[in-house]
C-alpha positions in Angstrom: 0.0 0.0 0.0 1.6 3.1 -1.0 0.1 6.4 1.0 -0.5 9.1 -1.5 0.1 13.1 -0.9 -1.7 15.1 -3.6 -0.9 18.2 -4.2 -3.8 20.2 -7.4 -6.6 17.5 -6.6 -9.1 19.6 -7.8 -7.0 20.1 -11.6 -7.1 18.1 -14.5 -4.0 15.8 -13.2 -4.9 15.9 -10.0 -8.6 14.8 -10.8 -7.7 12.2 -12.9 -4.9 11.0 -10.1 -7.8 10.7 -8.0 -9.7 8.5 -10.6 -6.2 6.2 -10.4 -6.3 6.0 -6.7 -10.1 5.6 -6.8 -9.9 2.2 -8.9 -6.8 1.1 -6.9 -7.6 1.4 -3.3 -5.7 -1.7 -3.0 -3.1 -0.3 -3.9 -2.9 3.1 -3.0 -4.4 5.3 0.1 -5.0 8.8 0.0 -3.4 10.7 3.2 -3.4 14.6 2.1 -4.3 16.4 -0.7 -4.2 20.5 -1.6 -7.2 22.1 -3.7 -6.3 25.8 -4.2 -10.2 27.5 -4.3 -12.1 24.5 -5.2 -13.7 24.3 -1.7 -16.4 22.1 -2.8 -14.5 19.7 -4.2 -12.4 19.3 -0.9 -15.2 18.5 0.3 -15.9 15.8 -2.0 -13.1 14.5 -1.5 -12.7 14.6 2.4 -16.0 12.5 2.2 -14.8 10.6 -0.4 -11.7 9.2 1.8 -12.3 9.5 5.3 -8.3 8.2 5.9 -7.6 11.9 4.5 -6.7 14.0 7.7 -4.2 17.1 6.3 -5.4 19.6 3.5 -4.5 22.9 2.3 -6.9 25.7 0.4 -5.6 28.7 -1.1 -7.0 31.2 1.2 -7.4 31.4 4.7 -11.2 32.2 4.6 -11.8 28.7 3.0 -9.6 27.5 5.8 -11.5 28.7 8.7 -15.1 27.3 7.0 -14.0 24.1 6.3 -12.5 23.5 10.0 -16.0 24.2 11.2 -17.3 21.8 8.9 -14.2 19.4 9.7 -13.0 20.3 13.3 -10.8 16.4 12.6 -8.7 17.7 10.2 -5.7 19.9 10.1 -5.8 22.5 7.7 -3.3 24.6 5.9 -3.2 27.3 3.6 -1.3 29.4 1.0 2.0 28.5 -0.6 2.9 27.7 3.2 0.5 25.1 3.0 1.7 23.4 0.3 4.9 23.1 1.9 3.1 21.4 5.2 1.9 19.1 3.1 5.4 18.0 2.0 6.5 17.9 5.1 4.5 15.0 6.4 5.7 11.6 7.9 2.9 9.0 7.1 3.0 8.9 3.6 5.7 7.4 0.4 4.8 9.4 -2.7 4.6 13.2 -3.6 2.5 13.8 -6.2 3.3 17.7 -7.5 0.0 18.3 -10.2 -0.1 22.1 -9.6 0.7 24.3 -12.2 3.8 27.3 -12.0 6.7 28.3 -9.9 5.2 27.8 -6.6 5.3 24.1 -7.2 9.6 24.4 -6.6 9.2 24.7 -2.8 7.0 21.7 -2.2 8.7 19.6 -4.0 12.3 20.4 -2.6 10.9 19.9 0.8 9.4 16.6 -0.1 12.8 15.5 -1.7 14.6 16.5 2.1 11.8 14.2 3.7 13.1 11.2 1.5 9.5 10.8 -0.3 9.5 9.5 -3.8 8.1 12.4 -6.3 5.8 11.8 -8.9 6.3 15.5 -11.1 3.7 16.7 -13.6 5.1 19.9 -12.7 7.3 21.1 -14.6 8.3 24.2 -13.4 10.3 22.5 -10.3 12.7 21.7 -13.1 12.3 24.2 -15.4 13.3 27.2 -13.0 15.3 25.0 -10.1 16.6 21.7 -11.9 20.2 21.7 -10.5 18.8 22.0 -7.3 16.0 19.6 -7.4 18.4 17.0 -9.0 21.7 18.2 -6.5 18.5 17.0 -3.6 17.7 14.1 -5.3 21.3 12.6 -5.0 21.8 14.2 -1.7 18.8 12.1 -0.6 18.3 9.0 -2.3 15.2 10.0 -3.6 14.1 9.1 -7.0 12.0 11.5 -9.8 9.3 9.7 -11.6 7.6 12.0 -14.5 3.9 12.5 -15.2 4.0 14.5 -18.3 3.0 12.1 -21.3 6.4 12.7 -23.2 9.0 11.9 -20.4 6.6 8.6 -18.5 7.2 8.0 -22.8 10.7 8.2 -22.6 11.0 7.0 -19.0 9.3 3.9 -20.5 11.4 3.1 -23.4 14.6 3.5 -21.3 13.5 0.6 -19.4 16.1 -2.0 -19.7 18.5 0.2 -21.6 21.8 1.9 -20.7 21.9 6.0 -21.3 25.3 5.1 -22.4 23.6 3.2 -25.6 20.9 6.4 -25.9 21.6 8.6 -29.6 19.0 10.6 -28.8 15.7 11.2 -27.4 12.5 12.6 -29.3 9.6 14.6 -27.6 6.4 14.6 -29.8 4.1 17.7 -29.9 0.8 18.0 -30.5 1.6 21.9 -32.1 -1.4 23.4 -29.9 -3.9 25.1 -31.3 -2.5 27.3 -34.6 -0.2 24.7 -35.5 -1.8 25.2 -39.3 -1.4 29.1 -38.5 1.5 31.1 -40.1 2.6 33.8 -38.3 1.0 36.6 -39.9 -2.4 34.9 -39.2 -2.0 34.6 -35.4 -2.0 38.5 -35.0 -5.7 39.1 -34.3 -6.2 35.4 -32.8 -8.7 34.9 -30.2 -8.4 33.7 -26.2 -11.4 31.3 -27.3 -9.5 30.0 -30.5 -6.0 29.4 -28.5 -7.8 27.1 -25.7 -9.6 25.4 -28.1 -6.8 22.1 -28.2 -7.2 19.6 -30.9 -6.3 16.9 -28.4 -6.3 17.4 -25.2 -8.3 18.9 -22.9 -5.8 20.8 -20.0 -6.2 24.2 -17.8 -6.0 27.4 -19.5 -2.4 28.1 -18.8 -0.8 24.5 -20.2 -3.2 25.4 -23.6 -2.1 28.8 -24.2 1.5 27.4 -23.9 0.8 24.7 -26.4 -0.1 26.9 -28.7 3.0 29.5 -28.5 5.1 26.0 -27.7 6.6 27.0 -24.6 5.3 23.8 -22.7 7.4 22.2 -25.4 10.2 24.4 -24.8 9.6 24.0 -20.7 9.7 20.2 -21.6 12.7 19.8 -23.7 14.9 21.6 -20.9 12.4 19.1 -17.7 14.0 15.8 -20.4 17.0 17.2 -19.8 17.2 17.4 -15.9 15.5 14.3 -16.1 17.5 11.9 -17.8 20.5 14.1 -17.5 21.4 14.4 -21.7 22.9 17.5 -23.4 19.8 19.8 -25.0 22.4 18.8 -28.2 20.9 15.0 -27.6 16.9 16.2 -27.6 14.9 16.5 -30.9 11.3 17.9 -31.1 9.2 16.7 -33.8 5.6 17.8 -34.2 3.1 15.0 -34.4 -0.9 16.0 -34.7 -2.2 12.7 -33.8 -0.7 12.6 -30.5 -0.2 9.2 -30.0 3.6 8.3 -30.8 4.2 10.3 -27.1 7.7 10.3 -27.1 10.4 7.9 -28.8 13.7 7.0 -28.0 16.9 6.2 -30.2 19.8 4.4 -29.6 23.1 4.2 -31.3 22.6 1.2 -33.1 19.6 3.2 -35.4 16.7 1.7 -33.4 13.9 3.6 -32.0 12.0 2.4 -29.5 8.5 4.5 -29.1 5.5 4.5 -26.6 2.4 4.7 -28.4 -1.4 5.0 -26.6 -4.5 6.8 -26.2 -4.4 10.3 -25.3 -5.1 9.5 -21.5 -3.1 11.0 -19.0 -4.3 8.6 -16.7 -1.4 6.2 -18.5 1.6 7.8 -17.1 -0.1 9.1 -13.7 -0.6 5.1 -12.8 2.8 4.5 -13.9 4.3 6.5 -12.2 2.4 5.6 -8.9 2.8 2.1 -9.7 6.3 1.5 -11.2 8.4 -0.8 -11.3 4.9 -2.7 -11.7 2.0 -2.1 -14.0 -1.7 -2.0 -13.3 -5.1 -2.8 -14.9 -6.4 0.7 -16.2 -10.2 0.6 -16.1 -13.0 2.6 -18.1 -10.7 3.3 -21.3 -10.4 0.7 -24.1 -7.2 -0.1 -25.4 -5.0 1.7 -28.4 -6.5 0.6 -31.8 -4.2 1.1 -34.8 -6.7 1.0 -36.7 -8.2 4.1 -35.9 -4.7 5.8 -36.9 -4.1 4.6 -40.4 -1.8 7.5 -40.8 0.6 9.0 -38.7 2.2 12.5 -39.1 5.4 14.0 -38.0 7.0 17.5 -38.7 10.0 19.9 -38.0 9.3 22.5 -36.3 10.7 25.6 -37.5 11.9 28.1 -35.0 10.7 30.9 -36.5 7.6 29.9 -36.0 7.3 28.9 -32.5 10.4 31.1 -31.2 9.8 30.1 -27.6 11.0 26.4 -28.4 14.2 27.9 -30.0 14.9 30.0 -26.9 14.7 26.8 -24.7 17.5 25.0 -26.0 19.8 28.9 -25.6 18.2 29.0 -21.9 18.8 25.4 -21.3 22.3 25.6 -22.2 23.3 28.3 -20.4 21.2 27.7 -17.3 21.1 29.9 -14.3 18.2 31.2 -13.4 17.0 32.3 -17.1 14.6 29.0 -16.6 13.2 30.7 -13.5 13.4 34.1 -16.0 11.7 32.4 -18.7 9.2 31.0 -16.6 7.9 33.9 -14.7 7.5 36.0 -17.5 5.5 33.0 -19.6 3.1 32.9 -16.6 2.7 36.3 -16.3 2.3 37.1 -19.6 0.0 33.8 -20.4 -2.5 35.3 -17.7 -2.5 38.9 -19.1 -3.2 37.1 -22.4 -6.2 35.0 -20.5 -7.7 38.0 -19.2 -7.8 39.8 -22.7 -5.3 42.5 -21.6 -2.2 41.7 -24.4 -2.8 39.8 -27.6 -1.2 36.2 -28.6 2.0 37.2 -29.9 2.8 39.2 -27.5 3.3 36.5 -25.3 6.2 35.9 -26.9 7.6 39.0 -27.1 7.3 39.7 -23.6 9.3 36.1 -22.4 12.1 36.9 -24.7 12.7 40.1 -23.8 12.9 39.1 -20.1 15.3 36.5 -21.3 17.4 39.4 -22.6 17.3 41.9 -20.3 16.6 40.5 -16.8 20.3 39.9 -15.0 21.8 36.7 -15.6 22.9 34.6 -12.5 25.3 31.6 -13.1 24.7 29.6 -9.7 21.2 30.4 -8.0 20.2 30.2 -4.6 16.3 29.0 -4.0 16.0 32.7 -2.6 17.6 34.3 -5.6 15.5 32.1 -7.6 12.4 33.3 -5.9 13.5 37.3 -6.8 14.5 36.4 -9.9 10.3 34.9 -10.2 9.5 38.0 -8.5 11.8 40.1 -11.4 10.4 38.4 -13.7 6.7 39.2 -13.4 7.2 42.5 -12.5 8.7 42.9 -15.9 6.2 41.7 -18.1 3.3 43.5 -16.1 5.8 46.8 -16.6 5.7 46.4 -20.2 2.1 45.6 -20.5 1.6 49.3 -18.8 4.2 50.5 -21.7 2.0 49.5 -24.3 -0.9 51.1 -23.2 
């Protein structure tokens, strides 16, 4: 039985995470969980499994109502909260499923309590890899991925050497406008970028798949997690999205990991590995219903962000934490109509440009530098004007 902390229960990982643990309880128990606003679905969930006795809501107003309504449980709040969480004894796996920067912390702290991490966020690496992976050695604890592309590539390293590895290949789904030049994303909508082809995710991980940038974010998390040069990592764009990541080695094979587009399929695997369990209400892959398959190059002019990750990655620092800030900031100006599509982009990289560099960041410095970052974009945004 492996005791589960939850952190985003109420998101689209974190509800489907809840679905895996729901058809497992066998398998997996359910001993905290965080829900940022979503107050009633904490209390779903607190009726739901009555072995749950920590939570944390975003606010302290939630807080107070629902330890009225609870007086058993312990409840936290804020970012604070999150890092509570973490800190617990009684359980074996983190699961990070919130979205952003604030997700370093938590997971850091979980890594110091010797708890297995199960990361769909990837921002911990993104903005703090060195550090989350100098932890991980420090403590023996190991990283499992959520994403779809790296539980891919985590799967087809599976009784293979990195020594043996050419290279690695993260599949894209293009987002939105991936038919777009361009000239015609100028005047594009907030309603036309979320609308995904594939996948239905929170506002901020669609707006990034349609500039690229969770691409870009995940070509420099591959590289923390599997520790490969950015020179080793190839993008390829793939519409279907079913080849989710491949693998090739230096004798010319490939191996790939192919399946429905159901995140469920790397959550359970990374709760469950080294074993694998039954999934329940999805039918299995059928080729047939894919009697093509597509895959492009994407070209950097194009989707500009993804060029900038493999200059950010290579250098390091805290241009991650730069780039990161600035995407989030920018992504939500974007979401509440404020700044058009394209300026998204032009808002990250000019960050990335003018924001000071520093080579060997502390968490604090990486916390300004998120601070810096923000602060920036919402400065420019008042430029415009």
């Amino acid at each position: 039985m492996k005791k589960i902390v939850l952190l985003g229960a109420s998101g689209s990982i974190g509800t489907q995470t809840i679905d895996v643990i729901s058809h497992h309880l066998d398998e997996f128990e359910l001993v905290a969980f965080s829900v940022g606003y979503n107050i009633e679905n904490a209390r779903e969930l607190i009726k739901q499994f009555p072995l749950v006795k920590v939570i944390s809501v975003a606010n302290e107003n939630d807080a107070n109502e629902l330890r009225k309504e609870f007086p058993y449980l312990t409840i936290h709040f804020g970012d604070k909260g999150l890092i509570e969480l973490a800190k617990l004894n009684n359980y074996d796996t983190f699961v990070s499923a919130i979205v952003g920067f604030r997700g370093l912390e938590p997971v850091l702290e979980a890594i110091k309590h010797c708890k297995v991490v199960a990361l769909a966020n990837k921002e911990s690496l993104v903005t703090g890899g060195t550090l989350v992976k100098n932890a991980c050695k420090e403590y023996g604890v190991a990283l499992y991925p959520i994403d779809s592309e790296h539980s891919a590539i985590f799967q087809c390293l599976q009784g293979n050497s990195m020594k043996e590895v050419d290279k690695i290949i993260v599949t894209a789904s293009g987002g939105s406008f991936r038919d777009k030049t361009r000239e015609e994303l100028v005047n594009v909508t907030k309603q036309e970028a979320l609308n995904h082809p594939n996948w239905k995710m929170g506002g901020r991980i669609t707006i990034d798949s349609a500039t690229m940038c969770n691409k870009a974010f995940e070509v420099i998390e591959a590289h923390y997690l599997f520790d490969i040069p950015f020179d080793k990592i190839d993008v390829l764009i793939h519409k279907e999205s079913v080849v989710h990541s491949m693998v090739q080695y230096r004798d010319h094979s490939i191996i790939a990991q192919i399946g429905s587009a159901d995140m469920r399929i790397p959550i359970q695997y990374a709760l469950s590995y080294p074993n694998r369990l039954q999934m329940f209400n999805d039918k299995p892959f059928d080729f047939t219903n894919f009697p093509e398959l597509h895959f492009t190059k994407p070209d950097f002019k194009r989707f500009p962000l993804l060029e900038m990750a493999y200059i950010v990655g290579k250098k390091g620092g805290n241009l991650g934490a730069i780039m990161n800030g600035a995407d989030e900031e920018a992504v939500s100006l974007f979401l509440d109509d404020k700044i058009k599509f394209l300026d998204i982009e032009d808002f990250v990289i000019e960050a990335i440009n003018t924001i000071p560099f520093i080579a060997e960041p502390t968490l604090q410095e990486l916390i300004d530098t998120d601070h810096l970052s923000r602060e920036f974009v919402r400065n420019k945004f008042v430029e415009k004007q």
